[in-house]
N, C-alpha and C positions, 0 to 999 in steps of 0.2 A: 483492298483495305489501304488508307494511308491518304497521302496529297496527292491530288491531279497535277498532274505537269506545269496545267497554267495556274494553281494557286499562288497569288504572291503572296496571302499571308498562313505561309504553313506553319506550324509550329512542328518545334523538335519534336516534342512526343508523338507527331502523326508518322512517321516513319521516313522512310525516303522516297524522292519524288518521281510520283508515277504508281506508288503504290508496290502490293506486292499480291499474289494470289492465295486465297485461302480456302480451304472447303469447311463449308457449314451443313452441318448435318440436318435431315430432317425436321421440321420442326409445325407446330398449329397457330394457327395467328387468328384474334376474333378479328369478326368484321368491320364491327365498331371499336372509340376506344374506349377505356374502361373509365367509367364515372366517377368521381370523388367523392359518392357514395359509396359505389361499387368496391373503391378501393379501400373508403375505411370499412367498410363491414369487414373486409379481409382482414384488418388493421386489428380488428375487434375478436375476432376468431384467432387469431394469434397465427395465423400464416403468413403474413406479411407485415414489416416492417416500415416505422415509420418513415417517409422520407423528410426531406426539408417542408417546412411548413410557410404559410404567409408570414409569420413571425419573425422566420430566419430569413427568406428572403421573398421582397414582395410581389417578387412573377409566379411565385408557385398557388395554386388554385385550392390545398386542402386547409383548413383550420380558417375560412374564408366564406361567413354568411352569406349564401344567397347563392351561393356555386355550387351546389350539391349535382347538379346535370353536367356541368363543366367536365374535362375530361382532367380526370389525376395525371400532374405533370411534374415536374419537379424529382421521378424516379429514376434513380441510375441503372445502371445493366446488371451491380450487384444486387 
C-alpha cells in the first residue's frame, strides 16, 4: 500500500515511499463491474448510498441518460 519508489508525483497522504505491507482479508469480487442500473437499484432498496452524481462532477456515469449499462463509477471505498 502507498507510493512506488519511482512515483514522482506521490502525494503526502499516500504514505511513505515504497509503500508499507498490509494484510487483507478474504474477500468476493463479481466478475463484471457493477452497472449503474445495478447500482441504483441498490440506491433504491436503500442499501447503498448515493455517490457523486453527473451533477456533482461530470466523469461520474449515474444521474446520466443513456448510461444505464455503463459501469457505476464515481463510488468511494466508504
Amino acid at each position: 500500500m502507498g507510493c512506488s519508489l519511482a512515483d514522482s508525483a506521490c502525494e503526502n497522504d499516500e504514505g511513505k515511499p515504497g509503500g508499507k505491507s498490509v494484510d487483507v482479508p478474504a474477500f468476493k469480487i463479481d466478475k463484471y463491474e457493477v452497472s449503474v442500473a445495478e447500482y441504483e437499484a441498490c440506491i433504491t432498496a436503500g442499501k447503498c448510498q448515493c455517490p457523486k452524481d453527473f451533477q456533482r462532477n461530470k466523469y461520474c456515469n449515474i444521474g446520466v441518460e443513456g448510461r444505464a449499462s455503463h459501469p457505476a463509477n464515481c463510488v468511494d471505498w466508504q
